[in-house]
Biopython code that builds the backbone (N, CA, C, O; Angstrom):
import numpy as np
from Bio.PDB.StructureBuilder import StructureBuilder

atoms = [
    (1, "UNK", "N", (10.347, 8.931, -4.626)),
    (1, "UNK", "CA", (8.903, 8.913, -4.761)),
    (1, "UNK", "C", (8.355, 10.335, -4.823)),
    (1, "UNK", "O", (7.226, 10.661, -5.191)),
    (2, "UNK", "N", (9.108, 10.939, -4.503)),
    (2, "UNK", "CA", (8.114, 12.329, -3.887)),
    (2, "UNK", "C", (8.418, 13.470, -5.226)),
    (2, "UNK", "O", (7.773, 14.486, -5.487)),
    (3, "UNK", "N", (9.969, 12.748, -6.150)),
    (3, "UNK", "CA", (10.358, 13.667, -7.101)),
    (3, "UNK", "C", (9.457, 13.058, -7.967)),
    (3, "UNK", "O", (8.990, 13.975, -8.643)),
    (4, "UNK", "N", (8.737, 11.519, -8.465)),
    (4, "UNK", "CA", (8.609, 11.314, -8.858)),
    (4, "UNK", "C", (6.300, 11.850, -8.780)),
    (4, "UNK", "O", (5.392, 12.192, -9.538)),
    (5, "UNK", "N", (6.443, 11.681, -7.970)),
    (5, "UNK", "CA", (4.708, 12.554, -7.631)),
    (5, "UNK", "C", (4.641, 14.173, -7.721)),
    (5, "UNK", "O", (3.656, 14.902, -7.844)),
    (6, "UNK", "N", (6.115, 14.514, -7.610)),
    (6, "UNK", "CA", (5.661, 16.357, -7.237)),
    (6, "UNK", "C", (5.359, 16.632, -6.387)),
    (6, "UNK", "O", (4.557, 17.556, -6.254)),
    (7, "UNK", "N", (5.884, 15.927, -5.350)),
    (7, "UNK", "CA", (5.561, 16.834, -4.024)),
    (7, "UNK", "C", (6.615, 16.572, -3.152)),
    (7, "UNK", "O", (7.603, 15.908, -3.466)),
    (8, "UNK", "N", (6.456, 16.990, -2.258)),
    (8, "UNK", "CA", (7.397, 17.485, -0.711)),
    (8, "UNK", "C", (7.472, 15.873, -0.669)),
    (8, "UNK", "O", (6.792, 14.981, -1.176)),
    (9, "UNK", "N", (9.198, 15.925, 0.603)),
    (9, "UNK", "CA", (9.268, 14.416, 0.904)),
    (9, "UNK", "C", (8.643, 14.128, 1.867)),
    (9, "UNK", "O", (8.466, 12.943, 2.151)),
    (10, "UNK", "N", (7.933, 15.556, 2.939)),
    (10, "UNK", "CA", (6.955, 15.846, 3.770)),
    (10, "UNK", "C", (5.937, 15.455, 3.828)),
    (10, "UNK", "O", (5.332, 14.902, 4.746)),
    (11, "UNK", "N", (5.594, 15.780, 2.588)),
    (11, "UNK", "CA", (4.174, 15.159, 2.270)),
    (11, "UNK", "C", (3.786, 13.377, 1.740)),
    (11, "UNK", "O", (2.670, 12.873, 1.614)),
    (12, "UNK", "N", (4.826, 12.891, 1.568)),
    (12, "UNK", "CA", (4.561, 11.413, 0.914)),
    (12, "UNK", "C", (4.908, 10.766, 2.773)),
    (12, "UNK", "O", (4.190, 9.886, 3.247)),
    (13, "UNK", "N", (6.161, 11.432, 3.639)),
    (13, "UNK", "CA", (5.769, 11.150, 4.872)),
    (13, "UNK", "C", (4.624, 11.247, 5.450)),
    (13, "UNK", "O", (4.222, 10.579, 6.403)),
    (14, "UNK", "N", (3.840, 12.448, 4.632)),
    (14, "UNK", "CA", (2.657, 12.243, 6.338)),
    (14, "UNK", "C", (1.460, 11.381, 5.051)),
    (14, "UNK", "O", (0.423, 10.945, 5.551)),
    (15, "UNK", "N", (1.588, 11.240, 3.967)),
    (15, "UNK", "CA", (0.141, 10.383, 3.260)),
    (15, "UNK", "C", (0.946, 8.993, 4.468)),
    (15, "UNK", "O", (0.453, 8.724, 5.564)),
    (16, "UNK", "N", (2.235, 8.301, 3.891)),
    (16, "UNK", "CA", (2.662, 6.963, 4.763)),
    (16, "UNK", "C", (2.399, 7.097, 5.859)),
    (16, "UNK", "O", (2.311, 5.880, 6.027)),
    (17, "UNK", "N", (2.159, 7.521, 6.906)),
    (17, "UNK", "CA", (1.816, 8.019, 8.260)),
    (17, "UNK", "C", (0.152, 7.631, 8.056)),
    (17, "UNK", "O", (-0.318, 6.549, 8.409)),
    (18, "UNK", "N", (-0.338, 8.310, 7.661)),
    (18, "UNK", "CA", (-1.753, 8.083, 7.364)),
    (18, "UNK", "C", (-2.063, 6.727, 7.002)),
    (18, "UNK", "O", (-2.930, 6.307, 7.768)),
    (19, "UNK", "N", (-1.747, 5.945, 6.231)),
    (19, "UNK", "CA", (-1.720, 4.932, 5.308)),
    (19, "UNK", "C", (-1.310, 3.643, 6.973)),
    (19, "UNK", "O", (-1.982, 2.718, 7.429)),
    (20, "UNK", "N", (-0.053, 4.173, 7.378)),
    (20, "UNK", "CA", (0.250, 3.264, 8.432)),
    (20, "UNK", "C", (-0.780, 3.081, 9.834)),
    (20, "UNK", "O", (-1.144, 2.277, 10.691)),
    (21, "UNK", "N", (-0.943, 4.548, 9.322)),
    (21, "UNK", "CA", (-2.548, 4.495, 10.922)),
    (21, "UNK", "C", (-3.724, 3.795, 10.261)),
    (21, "UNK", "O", (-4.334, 2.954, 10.920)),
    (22, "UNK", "N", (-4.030, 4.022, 9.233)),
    (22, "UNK", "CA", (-5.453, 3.729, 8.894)),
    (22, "UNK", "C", (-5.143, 2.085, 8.637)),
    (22, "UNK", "O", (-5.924, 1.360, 9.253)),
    (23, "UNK", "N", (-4.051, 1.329, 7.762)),
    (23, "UNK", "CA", (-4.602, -0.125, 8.169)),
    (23, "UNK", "C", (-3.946, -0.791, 9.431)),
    (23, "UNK", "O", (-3.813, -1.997, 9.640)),
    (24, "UNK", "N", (-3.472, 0.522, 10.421)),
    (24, "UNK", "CA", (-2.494, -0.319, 11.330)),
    (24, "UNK", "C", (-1.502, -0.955, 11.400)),
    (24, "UNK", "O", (-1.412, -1.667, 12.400)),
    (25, "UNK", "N", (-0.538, -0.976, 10.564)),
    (25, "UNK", "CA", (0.848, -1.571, 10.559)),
    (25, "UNK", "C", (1.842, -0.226, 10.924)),
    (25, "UNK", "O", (1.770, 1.003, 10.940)),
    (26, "UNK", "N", (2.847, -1.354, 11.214)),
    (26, "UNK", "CA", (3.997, -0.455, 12.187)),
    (26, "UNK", "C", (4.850, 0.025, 11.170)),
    (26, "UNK", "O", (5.124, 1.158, 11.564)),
    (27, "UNK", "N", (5.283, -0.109, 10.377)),
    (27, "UNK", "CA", (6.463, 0.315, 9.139)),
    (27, "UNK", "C", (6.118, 0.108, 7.696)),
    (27, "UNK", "O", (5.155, -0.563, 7.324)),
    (28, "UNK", "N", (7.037, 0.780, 6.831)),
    (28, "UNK", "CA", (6.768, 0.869, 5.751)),
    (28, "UNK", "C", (6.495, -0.526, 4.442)),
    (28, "UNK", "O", (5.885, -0.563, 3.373)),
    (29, "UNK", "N", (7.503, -1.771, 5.420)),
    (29, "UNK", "CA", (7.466, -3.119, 4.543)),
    (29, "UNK", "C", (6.030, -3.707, 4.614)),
    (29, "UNK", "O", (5.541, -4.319, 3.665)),
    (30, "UNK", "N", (5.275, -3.457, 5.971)),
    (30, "UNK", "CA", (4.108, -3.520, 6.452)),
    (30, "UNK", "C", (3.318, -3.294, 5.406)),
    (30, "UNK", "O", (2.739, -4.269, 4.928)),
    (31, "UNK", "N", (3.104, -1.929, 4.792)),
    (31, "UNK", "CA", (2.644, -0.996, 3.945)),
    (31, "UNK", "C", (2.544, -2.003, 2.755)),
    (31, "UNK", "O", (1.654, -2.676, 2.233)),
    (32, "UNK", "N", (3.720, -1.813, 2.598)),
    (32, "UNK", "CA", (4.087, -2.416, 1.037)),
    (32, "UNK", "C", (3.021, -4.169, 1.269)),
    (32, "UNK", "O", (2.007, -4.458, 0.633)),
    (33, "UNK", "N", (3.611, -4.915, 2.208)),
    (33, "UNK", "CA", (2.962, -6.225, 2.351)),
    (33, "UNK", "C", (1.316, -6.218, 2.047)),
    (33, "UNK", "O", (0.766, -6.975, 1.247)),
    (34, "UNK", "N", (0.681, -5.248, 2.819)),
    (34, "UNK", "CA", (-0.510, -5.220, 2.676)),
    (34, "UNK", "C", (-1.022, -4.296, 1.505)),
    (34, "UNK", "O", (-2.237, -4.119, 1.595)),
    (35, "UNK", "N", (-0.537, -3.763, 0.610)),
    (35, "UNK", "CA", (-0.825, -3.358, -0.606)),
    (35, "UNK", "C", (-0.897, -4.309, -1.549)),
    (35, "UNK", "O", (-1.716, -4.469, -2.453)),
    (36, "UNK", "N", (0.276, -5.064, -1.163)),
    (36, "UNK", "CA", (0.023, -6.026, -2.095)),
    (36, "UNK", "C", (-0.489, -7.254, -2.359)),
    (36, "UNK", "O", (-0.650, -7.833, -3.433)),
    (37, "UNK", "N", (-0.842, -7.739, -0.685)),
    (37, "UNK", "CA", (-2.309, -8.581, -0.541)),
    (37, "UNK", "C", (-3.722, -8.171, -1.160)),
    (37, "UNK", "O", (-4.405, -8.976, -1.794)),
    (38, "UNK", "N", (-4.160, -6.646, -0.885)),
    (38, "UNK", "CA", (-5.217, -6.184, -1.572)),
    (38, "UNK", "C", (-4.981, -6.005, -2.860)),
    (38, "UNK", "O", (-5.951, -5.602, -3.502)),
    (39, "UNK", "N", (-3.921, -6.192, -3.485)),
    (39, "UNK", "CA", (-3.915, -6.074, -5.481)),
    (39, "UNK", "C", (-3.474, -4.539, -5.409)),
    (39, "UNK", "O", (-3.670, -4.110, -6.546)),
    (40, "UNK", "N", (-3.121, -3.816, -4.847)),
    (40, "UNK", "CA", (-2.877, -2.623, -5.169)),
    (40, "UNK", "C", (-1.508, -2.207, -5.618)),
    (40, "UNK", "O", (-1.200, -1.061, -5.948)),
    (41, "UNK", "N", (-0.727, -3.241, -5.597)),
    (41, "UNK", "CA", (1.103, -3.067, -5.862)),
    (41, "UNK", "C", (0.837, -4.657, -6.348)),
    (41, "UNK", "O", (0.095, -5.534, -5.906)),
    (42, "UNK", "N", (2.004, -4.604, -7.715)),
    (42, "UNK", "CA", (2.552, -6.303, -7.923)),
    (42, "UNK", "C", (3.920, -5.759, -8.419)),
    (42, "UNK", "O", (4.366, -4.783, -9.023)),
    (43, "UNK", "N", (4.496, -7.315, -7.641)),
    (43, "UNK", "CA", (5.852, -7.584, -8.204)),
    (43, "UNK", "C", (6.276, -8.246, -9.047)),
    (43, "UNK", "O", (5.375, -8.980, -9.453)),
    (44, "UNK", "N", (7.321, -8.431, -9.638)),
    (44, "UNK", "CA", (7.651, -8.890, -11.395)),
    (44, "UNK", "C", (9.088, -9.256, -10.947)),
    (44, "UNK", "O", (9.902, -9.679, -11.768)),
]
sb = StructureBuilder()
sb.init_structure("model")
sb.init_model(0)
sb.init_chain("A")
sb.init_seg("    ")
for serial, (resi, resn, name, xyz) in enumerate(atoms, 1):
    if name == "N":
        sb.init_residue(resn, " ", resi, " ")
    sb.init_atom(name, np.array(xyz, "f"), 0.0, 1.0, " ", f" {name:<3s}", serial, name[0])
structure = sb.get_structure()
């Protein structure tokens, strides 16, 4: 992800960090789950 944005793997850690505080889930599947309840990620 991070080769694929251009940036540090630092930095896509602390946006996920952020992302995990702000809607409150504990891990990254979390993340993913609730992205893709709000329409923001689909799977194929």
């Amino acid at each position: 992800m991070a080769r694929t944005m251009h940036v540090s793997e630092g930095t896509v850690k602390a946006h996920l960090g952020s992302i995990m505080s702000k809607w409150q889930v504990r891990d990254r599947v979390q993340v993913l789950v609730t992205a893709a309840r709000a329409g923001l990620v689909e799977f194929t």
